[in-house]
C-alpha positions in Angstrom: 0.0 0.0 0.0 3.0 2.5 0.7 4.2 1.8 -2.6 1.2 2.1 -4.5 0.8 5.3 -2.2 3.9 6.6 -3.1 3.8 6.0 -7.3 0.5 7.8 -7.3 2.0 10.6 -5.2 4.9 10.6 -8.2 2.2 10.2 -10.8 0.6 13.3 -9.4 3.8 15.1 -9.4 4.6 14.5 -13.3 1.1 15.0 -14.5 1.1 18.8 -12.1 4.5 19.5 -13.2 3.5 18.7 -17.3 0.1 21.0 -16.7 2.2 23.7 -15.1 4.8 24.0 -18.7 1.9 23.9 -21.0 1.2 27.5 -20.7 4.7 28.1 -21.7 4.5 26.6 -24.3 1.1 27.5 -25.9 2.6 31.0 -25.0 5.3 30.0 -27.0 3.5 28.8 -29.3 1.1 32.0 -30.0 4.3 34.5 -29.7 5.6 32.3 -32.7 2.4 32.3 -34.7 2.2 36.1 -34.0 5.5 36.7 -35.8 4.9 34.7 -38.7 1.5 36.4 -39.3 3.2 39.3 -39.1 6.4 38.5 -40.9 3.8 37.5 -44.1 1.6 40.6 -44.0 5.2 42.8 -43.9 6.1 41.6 -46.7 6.4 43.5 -49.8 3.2 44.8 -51.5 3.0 43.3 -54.6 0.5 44.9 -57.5 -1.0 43.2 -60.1 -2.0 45.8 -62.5 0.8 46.8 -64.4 1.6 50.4 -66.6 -0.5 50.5 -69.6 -3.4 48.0 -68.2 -6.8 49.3 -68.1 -8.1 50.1 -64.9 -11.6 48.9 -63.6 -14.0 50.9 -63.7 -16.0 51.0 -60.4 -18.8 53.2 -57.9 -18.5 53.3 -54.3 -19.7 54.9 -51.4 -17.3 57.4 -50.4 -17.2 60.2 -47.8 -15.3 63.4 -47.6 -15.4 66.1 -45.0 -17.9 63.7 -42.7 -20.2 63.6 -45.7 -21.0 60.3 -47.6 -21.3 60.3 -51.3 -21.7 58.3 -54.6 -18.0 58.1 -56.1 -17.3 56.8 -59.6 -14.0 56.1 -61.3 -14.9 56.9 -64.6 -17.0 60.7 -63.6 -13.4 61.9 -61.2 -11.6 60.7 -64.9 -13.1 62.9 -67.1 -11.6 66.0 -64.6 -8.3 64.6 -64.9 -6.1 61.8 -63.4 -6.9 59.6 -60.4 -4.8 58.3 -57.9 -6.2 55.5 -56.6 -4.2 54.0 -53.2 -5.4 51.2 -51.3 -4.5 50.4 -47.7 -5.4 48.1 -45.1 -6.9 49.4 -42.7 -8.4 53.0 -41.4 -7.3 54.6 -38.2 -4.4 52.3 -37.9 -1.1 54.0 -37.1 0.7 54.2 -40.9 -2.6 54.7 -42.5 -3.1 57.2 -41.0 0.4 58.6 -41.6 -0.4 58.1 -45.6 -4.0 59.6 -44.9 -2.0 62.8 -43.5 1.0 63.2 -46.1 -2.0 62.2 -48.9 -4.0 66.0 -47.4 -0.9 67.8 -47.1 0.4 67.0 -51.0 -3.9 67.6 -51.9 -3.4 71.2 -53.0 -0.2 70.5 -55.2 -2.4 67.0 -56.6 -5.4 69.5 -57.8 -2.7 71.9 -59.0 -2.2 69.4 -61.4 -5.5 69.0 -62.3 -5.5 65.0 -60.2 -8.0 63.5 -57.6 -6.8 61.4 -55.2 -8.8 58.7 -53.2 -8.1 56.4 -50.6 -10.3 53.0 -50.7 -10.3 50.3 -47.9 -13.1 47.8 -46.4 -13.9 50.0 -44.0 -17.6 50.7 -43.8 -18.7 54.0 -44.7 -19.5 55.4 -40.6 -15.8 54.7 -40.0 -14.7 56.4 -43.1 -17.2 59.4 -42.7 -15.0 60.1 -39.3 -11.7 59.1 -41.5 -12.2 61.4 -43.9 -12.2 64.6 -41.1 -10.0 63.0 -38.6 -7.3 61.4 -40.8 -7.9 62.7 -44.1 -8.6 66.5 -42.6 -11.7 66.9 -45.0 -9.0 67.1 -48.3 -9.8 64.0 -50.3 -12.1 61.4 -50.3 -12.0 57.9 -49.1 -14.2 54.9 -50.6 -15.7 52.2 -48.5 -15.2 48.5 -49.9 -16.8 45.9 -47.2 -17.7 43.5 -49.8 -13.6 44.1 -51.2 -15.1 44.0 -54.8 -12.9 46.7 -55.8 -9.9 44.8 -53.6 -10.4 41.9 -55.9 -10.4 43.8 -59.2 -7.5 45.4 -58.5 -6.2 42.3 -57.3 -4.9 44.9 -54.3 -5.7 42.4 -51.0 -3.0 40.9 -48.7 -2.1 37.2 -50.0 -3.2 35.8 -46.5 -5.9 38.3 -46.3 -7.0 38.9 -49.7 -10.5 41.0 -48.5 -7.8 43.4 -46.9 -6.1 45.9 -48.8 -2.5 46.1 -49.3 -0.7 49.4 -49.6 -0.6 49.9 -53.1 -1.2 53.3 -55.3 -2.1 53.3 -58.8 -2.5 56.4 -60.9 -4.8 56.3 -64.2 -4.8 58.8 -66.9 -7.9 60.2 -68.4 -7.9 57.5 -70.9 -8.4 55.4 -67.7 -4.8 53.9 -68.3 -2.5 52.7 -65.6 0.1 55.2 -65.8 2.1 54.8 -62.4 2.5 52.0 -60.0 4.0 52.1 -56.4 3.3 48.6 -54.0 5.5 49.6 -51.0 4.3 49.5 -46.9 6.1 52.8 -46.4 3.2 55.0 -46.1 5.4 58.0 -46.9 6.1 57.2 -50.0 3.7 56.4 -52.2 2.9 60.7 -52.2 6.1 60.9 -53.3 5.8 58.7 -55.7 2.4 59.0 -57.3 2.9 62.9 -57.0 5.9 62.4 -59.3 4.0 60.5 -61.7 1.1 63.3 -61.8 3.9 65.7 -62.3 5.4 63.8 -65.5 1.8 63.4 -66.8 1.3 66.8 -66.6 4.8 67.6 -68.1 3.9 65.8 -71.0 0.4 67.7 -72.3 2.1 70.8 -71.6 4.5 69.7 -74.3 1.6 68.2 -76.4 0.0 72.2 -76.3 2.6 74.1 -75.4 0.4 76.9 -76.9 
């Protein structure tokens, strides 16, 4: 009886001291699966669209200075160029960097004679407080919950393909891709898509220089 006493007592021992690791390692575990999830939605944007496709033509609801509106592709066209950035996700801390460098650059865009617009899967109420808060009532940002337009553009995360990645096309009149930039620096896709605009614009001055 002692014995049997004391291999259950051991028994009880192992089983307390296995229980007591397994939160390590399921901690373990997660912190691992955390990484990787990240690692793959920090990789580099990717677009599919290239220079010289045609771009899809689309509607959405979008909302600028709190206000929701109807926004089509084809209607901000005919005014002039678009550019057209996806990102992932509103009020998140580098979209909302790109939403404030995108209403800063907004004077020198229409300058040019260019509307920009920002498009997510946000829902519109978010975006109706995006486009005052982040966006400071400058441009317009279009609501995709269903990711249609995502999908067209072929502009989702791979893993997350209803999410937008950070990408930024810009189409000419002709509704041409002109100008592509697939980067998650925020920063930078102004920079670049302003310097597209500006090229663009170079080039019918020299068409009618008159």
């Amino acid at each position: 009886n002692r014995c049997r006493g004391c291999a259950m007592s051991l028994r009880s021992v192992l089983f307390r001291r296995r229980l007591s690791g397994l939160p390590g390692r399921l901690s373990t575990i997660g912190l691992l699966a955390g990484v990787l999830a990240t690692a793959m939605l920090a990789l580099p944007a990717q677009a599919a669209l290239k220079v010289g496709a045609a771009a899809p033509d689309f509607s959405a609801e979008a909302a600028v200075g709190g206000k929701a509106f109807g926004f089509r592709l084809s209607e901000s066209l005919a005014k002039g160029p678009v550019v057209l950035y996806f990102y992932p996700k509103a009020f998140t801390s580098g979209c909302t960097v790109e939403a404030h460098a995108f209403a800063e650059a907004t004077p020198q865009f229409q300058s040019l004679g260019a509307t920009v617009v920002g498009l997510s899967n946000d829902d519109i109420e978010t975006l109706k407080k995006f486009s005052v808060e982040a966006c400071r009532n400058r441009f317009a940002v279009a609501a995709d919950p269903q990711a249609r337009v995502i999908r067209a553009y072929d502009a989702g995360f791979a893993l997350l393909p209803s999410t937008a990645d950070r990408i930024s096309y810009v189409i000419d009149p002709q509704g041409r891709v002109m100008a592509v930039h697939a980067s998650m620096d925020p920063q930078s896709h102004v920079t670049e898509t302003l310097k597209a605009v500006e090229r663009w614009k170079a080039a019918q001055t020299k068409k009618s220089p008159g």
